[in-house]
Each structure stands twice: as C-alpha cells, then as structure tokens.
C-alpha positions as MATLAB code, in Angstrom:
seq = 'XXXXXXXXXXXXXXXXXXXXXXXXXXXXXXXXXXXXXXXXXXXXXXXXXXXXXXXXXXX';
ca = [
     -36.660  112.101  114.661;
     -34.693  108.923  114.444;
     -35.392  108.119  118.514;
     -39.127  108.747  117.427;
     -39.181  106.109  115.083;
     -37.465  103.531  116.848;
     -40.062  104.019  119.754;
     -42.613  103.923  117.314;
     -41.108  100.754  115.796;
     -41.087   99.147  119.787;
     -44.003  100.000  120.262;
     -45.624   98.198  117.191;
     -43.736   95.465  118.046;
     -45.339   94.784  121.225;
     -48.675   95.497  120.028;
     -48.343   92.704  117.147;
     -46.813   90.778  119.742;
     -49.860   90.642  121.861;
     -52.331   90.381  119.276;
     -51.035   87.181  117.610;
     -51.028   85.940  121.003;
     -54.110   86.622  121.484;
     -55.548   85.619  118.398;
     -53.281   82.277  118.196;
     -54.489   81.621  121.989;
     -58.297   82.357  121.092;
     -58.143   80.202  117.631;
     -56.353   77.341  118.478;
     -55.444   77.167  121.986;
     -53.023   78.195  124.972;
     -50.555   75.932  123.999;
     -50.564   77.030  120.342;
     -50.623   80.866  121.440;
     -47.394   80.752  124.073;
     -45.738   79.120  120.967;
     -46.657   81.375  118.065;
     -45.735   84.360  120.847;
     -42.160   82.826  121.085;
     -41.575   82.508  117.994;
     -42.265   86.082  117.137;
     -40.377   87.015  120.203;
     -37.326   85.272  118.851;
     -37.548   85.378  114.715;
     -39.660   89.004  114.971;
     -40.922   89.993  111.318;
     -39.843   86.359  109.572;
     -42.519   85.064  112.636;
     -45.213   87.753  111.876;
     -45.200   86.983  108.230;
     -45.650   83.202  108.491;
     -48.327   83.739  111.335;
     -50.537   85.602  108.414;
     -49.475   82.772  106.253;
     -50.229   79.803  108.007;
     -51.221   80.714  112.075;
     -55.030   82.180  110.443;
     -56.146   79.057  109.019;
     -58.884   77.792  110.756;
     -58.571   73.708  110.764;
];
C-alpha cells in the first residue's frame, strides 16, 4: 500500500509539473514557463502553492 502511494504521489508530481509549465509557458511566455517549471522542480509544493497565488494573474 505504502509503494502505491508514493507512485501515486510521483506521479502527480509530474503531472502538476507539466501543467504549470504549460500554463506559465502559454500565459506569459517561454521564458516565464522554464522558470516557474524550475522552481517547482526545486521548492516542489512551496512552488505549486505560490504559482496558484501569484503565476495565474493575468497582467
């Protein structure tokens, strides 16, 4: 059960990891998106939080 969950936590990992690229990419840029990416890469949930927070707005 425990090995099912951490894939299950990997794998919604990557998934949130691609979409804020995505939508950080489509909304303000490539530049903006490869950035937002890396920081979820390196800070993971502190990252995904503050993307919600402030990566959304649409200036």
């Amino acid at each position: 059960m425990g090995a099912f969950l951490v894939l299950l936590l990997w794998i919604a990992s990557i998934v949130l990891f691609l979409w804020i690229w995505s939508d950080a990419t489509d909304r303000h840029g490539q530049s903006i998106g490869c950035l937002w990416a890396l920081a979820v890469l390196a800070l993971g949930p502190i990252a995904i939080i503050a993307y919600f927070i402030f990566g959304r707005s649409n200036d």
